[in-house]
ZADO-1210 file (C-alpha; in nm, 4 decimals, padded with zeros to 6 digits):
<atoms>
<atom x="02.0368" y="-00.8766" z="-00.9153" code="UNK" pos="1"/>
<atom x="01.8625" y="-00.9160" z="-01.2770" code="UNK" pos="2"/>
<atom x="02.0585" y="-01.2360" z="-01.3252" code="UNK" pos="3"/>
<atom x="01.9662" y="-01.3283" z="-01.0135" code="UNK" pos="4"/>
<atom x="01.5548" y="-01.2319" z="-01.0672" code="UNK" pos="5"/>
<atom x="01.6099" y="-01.4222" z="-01.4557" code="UNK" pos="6"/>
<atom x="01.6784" y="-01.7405" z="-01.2850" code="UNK" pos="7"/>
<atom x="01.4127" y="-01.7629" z="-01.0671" code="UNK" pos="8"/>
<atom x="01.1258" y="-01.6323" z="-01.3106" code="UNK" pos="9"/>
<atom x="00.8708" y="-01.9401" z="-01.2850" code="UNK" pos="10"/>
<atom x="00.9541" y="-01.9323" z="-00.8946" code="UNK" pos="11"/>
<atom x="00.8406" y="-01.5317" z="-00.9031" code="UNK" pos="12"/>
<atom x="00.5026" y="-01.6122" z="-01.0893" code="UNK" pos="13"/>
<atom x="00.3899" y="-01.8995" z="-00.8559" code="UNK" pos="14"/>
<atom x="00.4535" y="-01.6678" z="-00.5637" code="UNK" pos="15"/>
<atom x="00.2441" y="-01.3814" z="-00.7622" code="UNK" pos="16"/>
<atom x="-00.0082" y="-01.6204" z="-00.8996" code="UNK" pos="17"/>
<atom x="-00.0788" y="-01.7536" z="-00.5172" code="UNK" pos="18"/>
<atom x="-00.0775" y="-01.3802" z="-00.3910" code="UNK" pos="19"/>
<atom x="-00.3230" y="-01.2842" z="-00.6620" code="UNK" pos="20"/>
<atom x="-00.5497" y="-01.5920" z="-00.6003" code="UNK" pos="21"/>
<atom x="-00.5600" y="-01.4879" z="-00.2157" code="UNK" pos="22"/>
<atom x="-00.6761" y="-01.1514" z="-00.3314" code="UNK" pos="23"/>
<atom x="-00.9434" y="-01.2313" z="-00.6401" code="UNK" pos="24"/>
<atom x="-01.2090" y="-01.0314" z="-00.5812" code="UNK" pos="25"/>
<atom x="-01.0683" y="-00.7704" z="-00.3259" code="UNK" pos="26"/>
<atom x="-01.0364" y="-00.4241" z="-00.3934" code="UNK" pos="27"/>
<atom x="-00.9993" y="-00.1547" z="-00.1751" code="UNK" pos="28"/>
<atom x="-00.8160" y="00.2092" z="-00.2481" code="UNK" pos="29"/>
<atom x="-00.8787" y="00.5527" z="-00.1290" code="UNK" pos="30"/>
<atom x="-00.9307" y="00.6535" z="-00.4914" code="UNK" pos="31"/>
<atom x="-01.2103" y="00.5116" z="-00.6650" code="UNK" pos="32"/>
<atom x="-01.1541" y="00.6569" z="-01.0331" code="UNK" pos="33"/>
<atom x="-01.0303" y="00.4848" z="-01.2478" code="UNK" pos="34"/>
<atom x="-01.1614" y="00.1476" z="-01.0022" code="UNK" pos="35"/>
<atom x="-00.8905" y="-00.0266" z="-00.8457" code="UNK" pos="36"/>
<atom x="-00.8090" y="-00.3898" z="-00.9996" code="UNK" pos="37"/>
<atom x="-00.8540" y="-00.6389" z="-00.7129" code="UNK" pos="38"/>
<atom x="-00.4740" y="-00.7665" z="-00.8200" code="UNK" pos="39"/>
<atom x="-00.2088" y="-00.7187" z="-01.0800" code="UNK" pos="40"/>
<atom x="00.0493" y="-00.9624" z="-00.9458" code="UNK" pos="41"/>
<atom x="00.0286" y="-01.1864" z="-01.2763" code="UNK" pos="42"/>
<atom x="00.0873" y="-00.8890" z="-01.4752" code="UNK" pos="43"/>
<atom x="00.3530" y="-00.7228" z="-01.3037" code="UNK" pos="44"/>
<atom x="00.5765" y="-01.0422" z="-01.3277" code="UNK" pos="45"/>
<atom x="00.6125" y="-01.0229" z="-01.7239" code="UNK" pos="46"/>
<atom x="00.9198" y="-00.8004" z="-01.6964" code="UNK" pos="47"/>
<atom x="00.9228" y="-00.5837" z="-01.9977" code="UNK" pos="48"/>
<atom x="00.5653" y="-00.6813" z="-02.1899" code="UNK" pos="49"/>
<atom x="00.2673" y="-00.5103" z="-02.1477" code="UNK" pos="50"/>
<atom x="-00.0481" y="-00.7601" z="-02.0645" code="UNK" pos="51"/>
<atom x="-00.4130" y="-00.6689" z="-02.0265" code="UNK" pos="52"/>
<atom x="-00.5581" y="-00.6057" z="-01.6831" code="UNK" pos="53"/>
<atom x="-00.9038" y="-00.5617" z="-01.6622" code="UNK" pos="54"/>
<atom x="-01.0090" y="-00.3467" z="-01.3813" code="UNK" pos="55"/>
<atom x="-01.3253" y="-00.4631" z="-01.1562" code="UNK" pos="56"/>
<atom x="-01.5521" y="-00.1855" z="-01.0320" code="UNK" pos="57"/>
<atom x="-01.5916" y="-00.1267" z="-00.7368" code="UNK" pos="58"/>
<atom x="-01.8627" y="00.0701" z="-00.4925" code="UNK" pos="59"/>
<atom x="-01.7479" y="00.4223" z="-00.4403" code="UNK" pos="60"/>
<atom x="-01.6099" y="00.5012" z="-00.0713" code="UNK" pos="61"/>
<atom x="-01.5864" y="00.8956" z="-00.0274" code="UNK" pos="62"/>
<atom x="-01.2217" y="00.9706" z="00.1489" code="UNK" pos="63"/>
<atom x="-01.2154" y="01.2533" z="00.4037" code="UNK" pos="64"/>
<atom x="-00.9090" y="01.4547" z="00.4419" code="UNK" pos="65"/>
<atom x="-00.8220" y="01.4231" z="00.8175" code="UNK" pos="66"/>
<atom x="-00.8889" y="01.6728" z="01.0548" code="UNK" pos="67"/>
<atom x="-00.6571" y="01.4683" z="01.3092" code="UNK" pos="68"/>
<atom x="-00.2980" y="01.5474" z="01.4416" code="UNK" pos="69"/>
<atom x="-00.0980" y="01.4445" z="01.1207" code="UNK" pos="70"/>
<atom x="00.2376" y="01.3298" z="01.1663" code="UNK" pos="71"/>
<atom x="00.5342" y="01.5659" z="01.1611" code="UNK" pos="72"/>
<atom x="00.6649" y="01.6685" z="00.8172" code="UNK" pos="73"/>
<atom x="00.9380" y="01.4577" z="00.6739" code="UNK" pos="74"/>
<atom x="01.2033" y="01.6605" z="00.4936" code="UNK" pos="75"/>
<atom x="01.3119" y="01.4488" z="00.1548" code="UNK" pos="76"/>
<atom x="01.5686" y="01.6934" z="00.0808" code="UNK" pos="77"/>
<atom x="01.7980" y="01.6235" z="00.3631" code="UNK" pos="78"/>
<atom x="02.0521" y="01.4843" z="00.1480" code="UNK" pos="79"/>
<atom x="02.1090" y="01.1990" z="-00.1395" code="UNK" pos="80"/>
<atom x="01.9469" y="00.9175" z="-00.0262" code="UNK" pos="81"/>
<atom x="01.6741" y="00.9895" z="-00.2260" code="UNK" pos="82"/>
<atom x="01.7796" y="01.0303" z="-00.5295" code="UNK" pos="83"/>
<atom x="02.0641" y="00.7552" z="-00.5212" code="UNK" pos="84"/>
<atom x="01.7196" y="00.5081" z="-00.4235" code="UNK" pos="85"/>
<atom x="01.5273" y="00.6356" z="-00.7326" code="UNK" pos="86"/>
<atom x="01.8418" y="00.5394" z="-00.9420" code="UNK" pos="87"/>
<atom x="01.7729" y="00.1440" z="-00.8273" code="UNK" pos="88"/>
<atom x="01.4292" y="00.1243" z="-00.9407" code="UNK" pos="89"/>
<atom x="01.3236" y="-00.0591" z="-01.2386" code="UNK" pos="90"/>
<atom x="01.0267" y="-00.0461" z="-01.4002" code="UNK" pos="91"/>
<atom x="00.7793" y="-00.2678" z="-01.6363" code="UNK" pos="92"/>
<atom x="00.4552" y="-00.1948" z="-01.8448" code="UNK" pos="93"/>
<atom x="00.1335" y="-00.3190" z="-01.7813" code="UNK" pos="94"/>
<atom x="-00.1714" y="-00.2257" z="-01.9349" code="UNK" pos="95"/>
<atom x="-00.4436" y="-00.0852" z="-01.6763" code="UNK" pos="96"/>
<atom x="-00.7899" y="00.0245" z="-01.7937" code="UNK" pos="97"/>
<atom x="-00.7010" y="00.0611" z="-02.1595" code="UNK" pos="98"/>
<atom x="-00.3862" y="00.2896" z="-02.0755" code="UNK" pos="99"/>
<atom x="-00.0084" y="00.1613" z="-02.0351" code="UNK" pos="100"/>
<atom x="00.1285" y="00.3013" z="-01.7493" code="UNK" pos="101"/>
<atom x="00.4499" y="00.1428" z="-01.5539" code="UNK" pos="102"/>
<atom x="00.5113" y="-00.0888" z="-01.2078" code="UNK" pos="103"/>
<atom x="00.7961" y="-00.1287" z="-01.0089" code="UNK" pos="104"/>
<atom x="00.9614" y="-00.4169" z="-01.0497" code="UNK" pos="105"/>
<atom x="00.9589" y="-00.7138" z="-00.7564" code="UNK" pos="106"/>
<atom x="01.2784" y="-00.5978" z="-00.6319" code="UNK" pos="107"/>
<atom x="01.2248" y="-00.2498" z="-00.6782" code="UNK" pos="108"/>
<atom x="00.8973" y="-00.2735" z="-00.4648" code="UNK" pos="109"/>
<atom x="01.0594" y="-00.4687" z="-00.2080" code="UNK" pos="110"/>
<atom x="01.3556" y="-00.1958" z="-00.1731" code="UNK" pos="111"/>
<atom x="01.0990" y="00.0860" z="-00.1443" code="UNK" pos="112"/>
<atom x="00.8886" y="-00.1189" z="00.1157" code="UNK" pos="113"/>
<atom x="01.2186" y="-00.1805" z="00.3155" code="UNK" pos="114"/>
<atom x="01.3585" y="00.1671" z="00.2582" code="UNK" pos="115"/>
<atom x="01.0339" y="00.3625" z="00.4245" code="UNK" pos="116"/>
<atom x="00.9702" y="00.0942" z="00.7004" code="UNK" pos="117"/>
<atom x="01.3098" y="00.1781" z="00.7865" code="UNK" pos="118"/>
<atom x="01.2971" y="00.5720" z="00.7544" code="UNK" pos="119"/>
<atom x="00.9810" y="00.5936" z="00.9209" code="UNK" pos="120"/>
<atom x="01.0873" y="00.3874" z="01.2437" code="UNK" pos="121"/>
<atom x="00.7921" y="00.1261" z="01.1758" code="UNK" pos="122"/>
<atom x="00.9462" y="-00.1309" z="01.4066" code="UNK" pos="123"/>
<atom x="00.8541" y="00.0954" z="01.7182" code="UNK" pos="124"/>
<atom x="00.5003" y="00.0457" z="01.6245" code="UNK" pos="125"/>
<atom x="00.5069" y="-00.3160" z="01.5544" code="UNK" pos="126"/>
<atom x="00.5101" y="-00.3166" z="01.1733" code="UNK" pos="127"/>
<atom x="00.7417" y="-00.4022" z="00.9094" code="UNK" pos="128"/>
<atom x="00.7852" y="-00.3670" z="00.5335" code="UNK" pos="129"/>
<atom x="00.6076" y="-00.6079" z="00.4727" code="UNK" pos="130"/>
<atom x="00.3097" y="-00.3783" z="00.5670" code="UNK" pos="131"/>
<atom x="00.4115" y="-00.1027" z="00.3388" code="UNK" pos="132"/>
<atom x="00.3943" y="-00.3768" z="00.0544" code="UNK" pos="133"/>
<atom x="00.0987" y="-00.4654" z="00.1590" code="UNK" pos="134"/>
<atom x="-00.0861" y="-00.1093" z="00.2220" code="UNK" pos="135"/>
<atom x="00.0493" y="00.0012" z="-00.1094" code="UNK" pos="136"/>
<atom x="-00.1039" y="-00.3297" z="-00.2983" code="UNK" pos="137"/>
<atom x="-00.4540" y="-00.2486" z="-00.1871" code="UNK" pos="138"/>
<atom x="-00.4139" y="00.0989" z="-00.2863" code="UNK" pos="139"/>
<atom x="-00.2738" y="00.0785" z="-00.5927" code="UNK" pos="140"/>
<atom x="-00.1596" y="-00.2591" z="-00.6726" code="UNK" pos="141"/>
<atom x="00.1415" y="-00.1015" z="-00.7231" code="UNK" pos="142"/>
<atom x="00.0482" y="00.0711" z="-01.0257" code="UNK" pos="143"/>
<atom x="00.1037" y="00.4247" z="-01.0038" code="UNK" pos="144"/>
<atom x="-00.2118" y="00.6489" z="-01.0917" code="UNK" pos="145"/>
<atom x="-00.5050" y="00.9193" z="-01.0093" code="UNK" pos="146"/>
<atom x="-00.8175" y="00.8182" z="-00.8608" code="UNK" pos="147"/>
<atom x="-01.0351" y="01.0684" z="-00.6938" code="UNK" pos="148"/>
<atom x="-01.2205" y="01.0624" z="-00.3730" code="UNK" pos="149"/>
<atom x="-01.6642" y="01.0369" z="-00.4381" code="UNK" pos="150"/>
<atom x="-01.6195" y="01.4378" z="-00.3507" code="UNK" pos="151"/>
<atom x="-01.3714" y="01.4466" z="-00.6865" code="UNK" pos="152"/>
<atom x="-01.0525" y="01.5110" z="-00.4473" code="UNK" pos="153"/>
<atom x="-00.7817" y="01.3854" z="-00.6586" code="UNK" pos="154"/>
<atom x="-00.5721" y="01.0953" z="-00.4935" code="UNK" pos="155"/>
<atom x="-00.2408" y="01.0611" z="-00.6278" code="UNK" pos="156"/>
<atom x="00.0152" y="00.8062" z="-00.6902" code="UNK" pos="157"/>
<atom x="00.1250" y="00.5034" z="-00.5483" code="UNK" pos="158"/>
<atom x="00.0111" y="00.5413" z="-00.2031" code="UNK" pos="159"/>
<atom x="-00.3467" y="00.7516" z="-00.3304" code="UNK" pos="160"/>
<atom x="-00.2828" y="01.0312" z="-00.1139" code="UNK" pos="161"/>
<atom x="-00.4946" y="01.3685" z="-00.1239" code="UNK" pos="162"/>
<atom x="-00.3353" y="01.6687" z="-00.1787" code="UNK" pos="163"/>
<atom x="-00.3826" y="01.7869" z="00.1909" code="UNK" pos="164"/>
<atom x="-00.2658" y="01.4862" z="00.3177" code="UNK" pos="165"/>
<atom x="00.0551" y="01.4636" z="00.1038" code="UNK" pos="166"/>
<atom x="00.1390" y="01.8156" z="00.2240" code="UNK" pos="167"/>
<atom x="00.0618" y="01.7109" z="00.5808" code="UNK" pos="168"/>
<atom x="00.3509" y="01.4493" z="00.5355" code="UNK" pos="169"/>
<atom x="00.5729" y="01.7177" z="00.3606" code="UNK" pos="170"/>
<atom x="00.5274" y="01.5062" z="00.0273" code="UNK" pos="171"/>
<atom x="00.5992" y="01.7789" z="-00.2285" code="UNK" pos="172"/>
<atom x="00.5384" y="01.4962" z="-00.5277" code="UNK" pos="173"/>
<atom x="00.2897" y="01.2390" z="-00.4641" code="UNK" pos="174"/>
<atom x="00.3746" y="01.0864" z="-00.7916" code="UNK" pos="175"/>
<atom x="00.7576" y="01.0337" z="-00.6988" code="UNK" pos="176"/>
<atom x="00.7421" y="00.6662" z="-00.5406" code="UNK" pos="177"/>
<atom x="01.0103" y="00.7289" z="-00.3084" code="UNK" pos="178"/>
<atom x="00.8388" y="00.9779" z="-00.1380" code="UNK" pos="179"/>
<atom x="00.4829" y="00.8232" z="-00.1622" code="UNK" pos="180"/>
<atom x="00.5767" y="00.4907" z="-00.0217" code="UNK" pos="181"/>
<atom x="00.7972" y="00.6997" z="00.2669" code="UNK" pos="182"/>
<atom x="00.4686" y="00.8862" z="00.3054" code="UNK" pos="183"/>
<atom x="00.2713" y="00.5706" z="00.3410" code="UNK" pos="184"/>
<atom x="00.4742" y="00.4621" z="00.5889" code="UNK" pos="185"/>
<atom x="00.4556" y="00.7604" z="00.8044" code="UNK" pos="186"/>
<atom x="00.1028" y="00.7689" z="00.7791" code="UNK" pos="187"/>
<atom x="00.1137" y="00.4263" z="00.8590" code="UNK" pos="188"/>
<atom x="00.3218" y="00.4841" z="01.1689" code="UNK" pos="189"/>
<atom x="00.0231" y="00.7678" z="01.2605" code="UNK" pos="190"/>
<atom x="-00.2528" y="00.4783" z="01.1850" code="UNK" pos="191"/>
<atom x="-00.0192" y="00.1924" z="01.4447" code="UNK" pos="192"/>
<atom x="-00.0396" y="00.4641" z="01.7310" code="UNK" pos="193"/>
<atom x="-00.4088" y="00.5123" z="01.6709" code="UNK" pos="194"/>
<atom x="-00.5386" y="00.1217" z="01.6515" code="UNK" pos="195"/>
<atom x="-00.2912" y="00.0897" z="01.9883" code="UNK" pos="196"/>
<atom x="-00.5372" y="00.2915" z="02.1860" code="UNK" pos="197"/>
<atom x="-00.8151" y="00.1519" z="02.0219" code="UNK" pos="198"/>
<atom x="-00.6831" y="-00.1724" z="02.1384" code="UNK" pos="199"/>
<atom x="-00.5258" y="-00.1175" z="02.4878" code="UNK" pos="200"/>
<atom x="-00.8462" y="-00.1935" z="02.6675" code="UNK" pos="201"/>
<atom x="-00.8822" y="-00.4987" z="02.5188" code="UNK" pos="202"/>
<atom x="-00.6411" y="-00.7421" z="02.6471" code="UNK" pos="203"/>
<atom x="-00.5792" y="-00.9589" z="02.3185" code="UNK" pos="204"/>
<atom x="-00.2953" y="-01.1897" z="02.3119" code="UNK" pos="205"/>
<atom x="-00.0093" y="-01.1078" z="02.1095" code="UNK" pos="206"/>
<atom x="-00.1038" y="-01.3039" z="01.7613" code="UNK" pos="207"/>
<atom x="-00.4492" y="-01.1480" z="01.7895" code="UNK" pos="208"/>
<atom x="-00.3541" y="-00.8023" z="01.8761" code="UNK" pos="209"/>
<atom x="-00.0681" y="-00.7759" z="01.6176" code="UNK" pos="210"/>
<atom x="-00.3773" y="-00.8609" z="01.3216" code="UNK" pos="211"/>
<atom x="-00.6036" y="-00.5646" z="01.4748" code="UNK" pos="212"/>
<atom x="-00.2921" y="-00.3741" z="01.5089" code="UNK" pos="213"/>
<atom x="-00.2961" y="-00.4093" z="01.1434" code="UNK" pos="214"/>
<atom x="-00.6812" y="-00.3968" z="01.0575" code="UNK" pos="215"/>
<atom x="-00.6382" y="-00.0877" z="01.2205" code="UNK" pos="216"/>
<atom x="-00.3931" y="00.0376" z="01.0389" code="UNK" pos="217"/>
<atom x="-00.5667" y="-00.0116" z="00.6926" code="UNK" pos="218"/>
<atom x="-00.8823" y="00.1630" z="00.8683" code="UNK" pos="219"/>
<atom x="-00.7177" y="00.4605" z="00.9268" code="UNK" pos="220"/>
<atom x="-00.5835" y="00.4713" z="00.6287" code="UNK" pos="221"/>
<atom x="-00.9180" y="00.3745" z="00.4346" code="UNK" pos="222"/>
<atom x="-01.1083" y="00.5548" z="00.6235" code="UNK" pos="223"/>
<atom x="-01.2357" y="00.9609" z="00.7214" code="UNK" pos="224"/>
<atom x="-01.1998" y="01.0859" z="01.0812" code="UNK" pos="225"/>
<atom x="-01.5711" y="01.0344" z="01.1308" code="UNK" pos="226"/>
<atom x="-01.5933" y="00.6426" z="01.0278" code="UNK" pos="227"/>
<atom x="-01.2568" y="00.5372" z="01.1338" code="UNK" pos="228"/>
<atom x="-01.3974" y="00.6751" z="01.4717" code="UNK" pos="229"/>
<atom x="-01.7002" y="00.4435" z="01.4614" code="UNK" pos="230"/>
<atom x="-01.3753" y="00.1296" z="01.5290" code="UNK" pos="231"/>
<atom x="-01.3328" y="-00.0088" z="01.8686" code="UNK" pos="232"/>
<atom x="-01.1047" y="-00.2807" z="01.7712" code="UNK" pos="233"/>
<atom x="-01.3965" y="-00.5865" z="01.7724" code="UNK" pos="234"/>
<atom x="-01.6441" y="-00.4120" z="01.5021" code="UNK" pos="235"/>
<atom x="-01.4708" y="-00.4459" z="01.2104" code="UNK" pos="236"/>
<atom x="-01.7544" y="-00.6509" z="00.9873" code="UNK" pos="237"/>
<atom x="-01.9662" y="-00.3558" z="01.0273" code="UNK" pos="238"/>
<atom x="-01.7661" y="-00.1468" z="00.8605" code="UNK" pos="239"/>
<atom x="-01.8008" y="-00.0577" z="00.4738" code="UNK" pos="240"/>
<atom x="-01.7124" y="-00.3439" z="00.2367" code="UNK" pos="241"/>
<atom x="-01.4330" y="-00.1275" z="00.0735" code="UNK" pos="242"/>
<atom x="-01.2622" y="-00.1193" z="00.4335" code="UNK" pos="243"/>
<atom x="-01.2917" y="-00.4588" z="00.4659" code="UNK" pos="244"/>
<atom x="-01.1385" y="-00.5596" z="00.1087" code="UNK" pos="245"/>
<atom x="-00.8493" y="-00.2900" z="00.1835" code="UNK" pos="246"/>
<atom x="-00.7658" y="-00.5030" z="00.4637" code="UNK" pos="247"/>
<atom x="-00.7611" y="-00.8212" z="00.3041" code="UNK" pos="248"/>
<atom x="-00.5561" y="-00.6752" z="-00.0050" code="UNK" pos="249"/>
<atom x="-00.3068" y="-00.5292" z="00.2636" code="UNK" pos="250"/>
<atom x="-00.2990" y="-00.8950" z="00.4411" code="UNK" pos="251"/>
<atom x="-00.2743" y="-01.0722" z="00.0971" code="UNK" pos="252"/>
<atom x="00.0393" y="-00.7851" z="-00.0164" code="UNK" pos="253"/>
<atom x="00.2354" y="-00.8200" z="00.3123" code="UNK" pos="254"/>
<atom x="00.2301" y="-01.2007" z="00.2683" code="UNK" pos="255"/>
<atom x="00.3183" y="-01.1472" z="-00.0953" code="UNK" pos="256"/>
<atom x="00.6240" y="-00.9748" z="-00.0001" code="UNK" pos="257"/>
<atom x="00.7851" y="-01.2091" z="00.2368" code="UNK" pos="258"/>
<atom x="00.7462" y="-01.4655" z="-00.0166" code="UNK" pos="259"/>
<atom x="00.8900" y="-01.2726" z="-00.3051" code="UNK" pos="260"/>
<atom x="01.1992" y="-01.1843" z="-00.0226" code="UNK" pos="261"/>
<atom x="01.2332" y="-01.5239" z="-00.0107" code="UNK" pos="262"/>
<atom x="01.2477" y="-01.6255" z="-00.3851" code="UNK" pos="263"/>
<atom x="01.4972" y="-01.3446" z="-00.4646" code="UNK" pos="264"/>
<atom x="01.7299" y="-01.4316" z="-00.1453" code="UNK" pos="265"/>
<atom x="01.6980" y="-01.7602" z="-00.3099" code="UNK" pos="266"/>
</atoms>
């Protein structure tokens, strides 16, 4: 596989640099400290260096823990696959916000982005991995860190979860990526069932409904029980800025990972 990423290096940063230039200006993340780069694509791709990455700021956006059903508890202990998955990962510096912290590699993020899609059972919702890509790209970019809520709740990790909310999933380590990106995408799975019965009533045709069916998604996810509420499936420019931009990063990351599946199948 790293022979095979090696030789298509310039190929990789065109897809990123396209992905990132779909996503200047766009930030969105349930954490809002440190602020959230609106992309880190161009960064990510120098395998091995550490490049500068200046963050944008963004307007705060207080995150509510949910008071809703949560989805049932996952158990990551029920045998290897875990482990054997962390194993595969690679990782690469970048420099965020003055501090060098570490990104999954492309392949890496694809293979956790396939591996929860697949846990969590996302294709009976109408989703795919490349939505977990793209949820986890406008929470993080990727980059693995602490934010905190406008309250000062702590959001952790790849997927910016709160404490309650990571415990709701049966995350016992937000800041382990396998379980954070599984977590996403059972949260995710929660969000799909949600914006469906937002969106029942309204008829849409199939290309139309599957983008609310993902607008949705990123709502509930964005969003507290009280102003993901205020959705009916047709409102979405009145909701806060940050909601919107989360949606456009998670458009922009879910198209940057069927490209990037396509370069390294290449």
């Amino acid at each position: 596989m790293k022979e095979r990423i090696a030789s298509h290096v310039a190929s990789v940063h065109n897809v990123v640099m396209l992905a990132g230039l779909m996503a200047v200006g766009l930030t969105g993340s349930m954490g809002t400290t440190p602020a959230p780069t609106s992309d880190t694509l161009a960064q990510r791709v120098q395998a091995g260096k550490v490049t500068d990455a200046q963050p944008q700021q963004a307007a705060q956006i207080a995150f509510a823990p949910a008071a809703a059903a949560m989805p049932a508890p996952f158990n990551f202990k029920v045998d290897s696959y875990y482990d054997q998955l962390r194993q595969k990962l690679n990782w690469t510096p970048v420099r965020y916000a003055g501090n060098v912290l570490k990104t999954p590699d492309a392949p890496s993020r694809l293979l956790l982005a396939q591996s929860a899609a697949k846990r969590a059972g996302l294709e009976e919702v109408g989703l795919s991995y490349h939505d977990v890509y793209g949820i986890i790209n406008a929470e993080t970019s990727w980059i693995p860190r602490t934010g905190s809520s406008k309250d000062g709740t702590p959001n952790l990790g790849l997927a910016q979860f709160e404490p309650r909310t990571a415990k709701g999933l049966g995350i016992t380590d937000p800041a382990d990526p396998v379980q954070a990106v599984l977590g996403a995408a059972l949260y995710m799975k929660e969000g799909a069932e949600w914006a469906a019965d937002k969106l029942a009533a309204l008829k849409l045709p199939p290309v139309q409904y599957a983008a609310k069916l993902r607008e949705g998604v990123s709502i509930y996810y964005n969003l507290s029980v009280k102003g993901r509420n205020k959705w009916d499936g047709t409102n979405t420019a009145r909701l806060p800025i940050e909601t919107q931009r989360h949606i456009a990063n998670a458009r922009a990351g879910a198209s940057e990972a069927a490209q990037l599946a396509r370069v390294l199948k290449a």
